[in-house]
N, C-alpha and C positions, 0 to 999 in steps of 0.2 A: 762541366763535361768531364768527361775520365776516358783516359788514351786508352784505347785496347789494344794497338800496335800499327804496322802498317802492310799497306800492300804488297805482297813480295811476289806474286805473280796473276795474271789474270791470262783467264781462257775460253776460246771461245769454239763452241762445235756445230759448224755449220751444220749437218747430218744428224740427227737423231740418232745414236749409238753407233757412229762410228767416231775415231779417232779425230781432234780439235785443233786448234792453234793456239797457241801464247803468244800474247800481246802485250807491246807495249804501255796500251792506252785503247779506252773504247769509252764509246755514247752509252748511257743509258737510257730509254725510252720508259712510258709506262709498263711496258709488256716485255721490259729485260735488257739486257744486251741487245742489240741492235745487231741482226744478224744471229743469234743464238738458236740454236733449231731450227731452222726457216725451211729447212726439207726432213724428210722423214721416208719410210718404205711403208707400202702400205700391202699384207699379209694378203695375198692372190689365191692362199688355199682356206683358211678359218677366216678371212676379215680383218678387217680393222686396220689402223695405225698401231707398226708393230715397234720394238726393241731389240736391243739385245736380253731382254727379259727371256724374249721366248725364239728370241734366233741368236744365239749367241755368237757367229760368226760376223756377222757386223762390224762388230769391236775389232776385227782383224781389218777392216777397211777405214781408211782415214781421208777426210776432207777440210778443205782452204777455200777460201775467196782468193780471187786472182783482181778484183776491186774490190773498193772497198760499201757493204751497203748501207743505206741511208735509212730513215721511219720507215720508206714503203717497199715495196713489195723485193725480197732480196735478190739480187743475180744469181745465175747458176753459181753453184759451187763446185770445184774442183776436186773430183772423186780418184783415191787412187787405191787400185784392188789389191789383193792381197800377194799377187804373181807380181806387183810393180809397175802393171798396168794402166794407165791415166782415163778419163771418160769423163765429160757436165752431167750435170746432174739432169739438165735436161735435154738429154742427146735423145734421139729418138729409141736408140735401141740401148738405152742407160739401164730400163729394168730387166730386161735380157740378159744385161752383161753382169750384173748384181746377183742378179738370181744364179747364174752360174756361180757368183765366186762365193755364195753365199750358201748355197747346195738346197735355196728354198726360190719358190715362186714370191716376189714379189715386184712392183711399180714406185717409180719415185716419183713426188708430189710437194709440189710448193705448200707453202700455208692457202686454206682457203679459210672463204670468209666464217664467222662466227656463226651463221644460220645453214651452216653446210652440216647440217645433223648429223644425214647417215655416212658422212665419209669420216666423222668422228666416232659414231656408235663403235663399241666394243664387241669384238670380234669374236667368234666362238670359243669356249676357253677348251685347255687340251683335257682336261679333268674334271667330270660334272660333279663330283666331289668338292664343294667350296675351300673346306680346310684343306685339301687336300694340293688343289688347285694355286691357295695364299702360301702354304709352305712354301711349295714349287718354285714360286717367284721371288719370295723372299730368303728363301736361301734358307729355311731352319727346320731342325729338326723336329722329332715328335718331343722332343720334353723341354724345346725352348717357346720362349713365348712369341706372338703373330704383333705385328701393331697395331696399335690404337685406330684402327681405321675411320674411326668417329671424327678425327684431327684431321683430315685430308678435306680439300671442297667435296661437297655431296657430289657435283657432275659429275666426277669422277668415275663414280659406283654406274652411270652407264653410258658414259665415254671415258675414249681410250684417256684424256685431257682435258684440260679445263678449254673450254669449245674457244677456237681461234687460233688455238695455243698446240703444240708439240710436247708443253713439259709436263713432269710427271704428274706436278702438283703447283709448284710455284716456280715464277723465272728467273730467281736468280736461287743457287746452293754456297754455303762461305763454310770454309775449313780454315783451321792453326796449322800452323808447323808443330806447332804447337802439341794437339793431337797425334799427328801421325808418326813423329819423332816417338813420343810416350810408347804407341804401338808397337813399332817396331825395337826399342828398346825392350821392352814385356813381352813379346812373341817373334824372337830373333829368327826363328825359323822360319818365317813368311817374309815376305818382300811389302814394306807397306809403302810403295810407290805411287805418289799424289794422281799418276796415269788411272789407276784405277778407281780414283772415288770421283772424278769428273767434276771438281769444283768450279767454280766463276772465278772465284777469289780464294786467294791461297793467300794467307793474313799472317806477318811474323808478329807473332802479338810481345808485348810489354807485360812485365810484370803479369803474369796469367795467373788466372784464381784455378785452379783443379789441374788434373792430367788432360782434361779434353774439356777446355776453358767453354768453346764454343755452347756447350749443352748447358752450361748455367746463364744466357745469358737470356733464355725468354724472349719472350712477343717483346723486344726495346727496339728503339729509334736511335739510327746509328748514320753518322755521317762522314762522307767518304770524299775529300775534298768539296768540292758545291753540290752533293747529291746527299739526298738523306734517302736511307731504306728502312726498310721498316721488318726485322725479322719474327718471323712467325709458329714456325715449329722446327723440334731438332729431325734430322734427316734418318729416317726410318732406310737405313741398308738392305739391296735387294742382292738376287745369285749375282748382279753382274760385277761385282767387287771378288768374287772368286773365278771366274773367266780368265782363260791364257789368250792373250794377245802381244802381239811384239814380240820382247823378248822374257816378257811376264808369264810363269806355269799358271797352269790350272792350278789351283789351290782353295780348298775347302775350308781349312785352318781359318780361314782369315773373317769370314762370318763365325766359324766359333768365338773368336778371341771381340770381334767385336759384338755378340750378346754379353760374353763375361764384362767385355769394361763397360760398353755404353748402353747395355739395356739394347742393344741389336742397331743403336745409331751412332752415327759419326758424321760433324759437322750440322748447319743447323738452314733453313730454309727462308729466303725471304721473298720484299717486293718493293717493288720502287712506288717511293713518295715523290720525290722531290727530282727530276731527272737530270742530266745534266752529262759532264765527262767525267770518266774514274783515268788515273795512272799506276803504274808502278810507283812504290814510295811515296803516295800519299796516305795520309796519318787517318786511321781510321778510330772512329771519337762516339764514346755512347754517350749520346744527351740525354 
């Protein structure tokens, strides 16, 4: 085995693109964190199960578990608006009060089952323009390049998620310190605060091979106290790492800087093998 470093933070975001929790210590199940996305808004004017992809004010709203959830199905979560406002996720009048702080129509929704098709199907896009439409989301200009879209699960291409699921692509996302230290060292003028790239696992790696270790490390099997994962592609960056939320500006900069260093990615994508409990400062080991 070869030490890659250890765990220096772990986080969890009840909400689908609103703001998360850092945790001591969490389960992993086959489907992620335990608790990881378990609610989501779902887009009342185009469709679909939305983001801050395409509602950017989301990010301005942050959510907790006030218990803790277990494999099945997870408790409300503890929404709080952008005015400092408190609200469950599943209060009656929760999409009312969202939609307001969000300045868009939409409904909050537990995870449903895997054969709930259409509340997964993808929503009407704002641009019938494809390219035009992929820029938008991913944050790049006309003369950088799109991703590899071929890499992602096919579902994807016509739901909003891989069906069951909330996440974009895969349930767990792993960053360095590693990386983001590099960033913001080479591009002082942006804030490269770990707030904005949403990781699971925030890794102070050991001896690192590259400035953004994470992206050489391919499809390997990696274990993280008694859990092995199994990562799968590097993390294609989308507009929501330029979004102002908190006390983060809007900043476009920061999708430039990351096509010049990582080819438009940062940090790398996995899934759970082997499930089990992750902590803080446990040693994480590529077998």
């Amino acid at each position: 085995m070869k030490e890659l470093g250890t765990i220096k933070a772990i986080y969890r975001y009840p909400v689908k693109s609103m703001g998360g929790e850092s945790l001591a210590e969490v389960s992993l199940s086959a489907q992620g964190i335990v608790g990881d996305r378990a609610w989501a808004v779902r887009d009342e004017v185009r469709g679909g199960i939305r983001g801050a992809k395409k509602i950017p004010t989301l990010m301005q709203c942050a959510a907790r578990y006030e218990s803790e959830p277990t494999s099945g199905a997870a408790p409300p979560a503890r929404i709080t608006l952008p005015t400092g406002e408190t609200l469950w996720s599943n209060d009656e009048d929760a999409g009312t009060r969202v939609s307001a702080a969000v300045d868009h129509a939409v409904t909050l929704w537990p995870l449903l089952p895997a054969d709930a098709l259409d509340h997964y199907r993808r929503g009407a896009p704002d641009d019938e323009d494809l390219e035009a439409e992929l820029r938008s989301i991913f944050g790049r200009n006309a003369d950088e390049p799109l991703p590899d879209l071929t890499k992602f699960p096919p579902e994807i291409f016509e739901y909003e998620s891989p069906l069951g699921t909330y996440f974009d692509a895969y349930p767990l996302m792993l960053m360095t310190q590693t990386s983001l230290d590099h960033m913001q060292a080479t591009f002082p003028e942006s804030i490269f605060d770990v707030r904005r790239f949403r990781p699971n696992f925030l890794i102070e790696a050991k001896d690192p091979e590259g400035t953004l270790p994470e992206l050489g490390w391919g499809a390997s099997r990696i274990q993280i106290g008694d859990t092995t994962i199994n990562t799968t592609i590097d993390c294609p960056r989308c507009v929501m790492t330029t979004h102002g939320f908190a006390d983060l500006p809007r900043d476009p900069r920061i999708m430039r800087a990351i096509v010049k260093e990582g080819g438009g990615s940062l940090g790398v994508y996995a899934a759970v093998d082997t499930p089990g409990r992750v902590r803080v400062g446990d040693t994480v080991q590529l077998t």
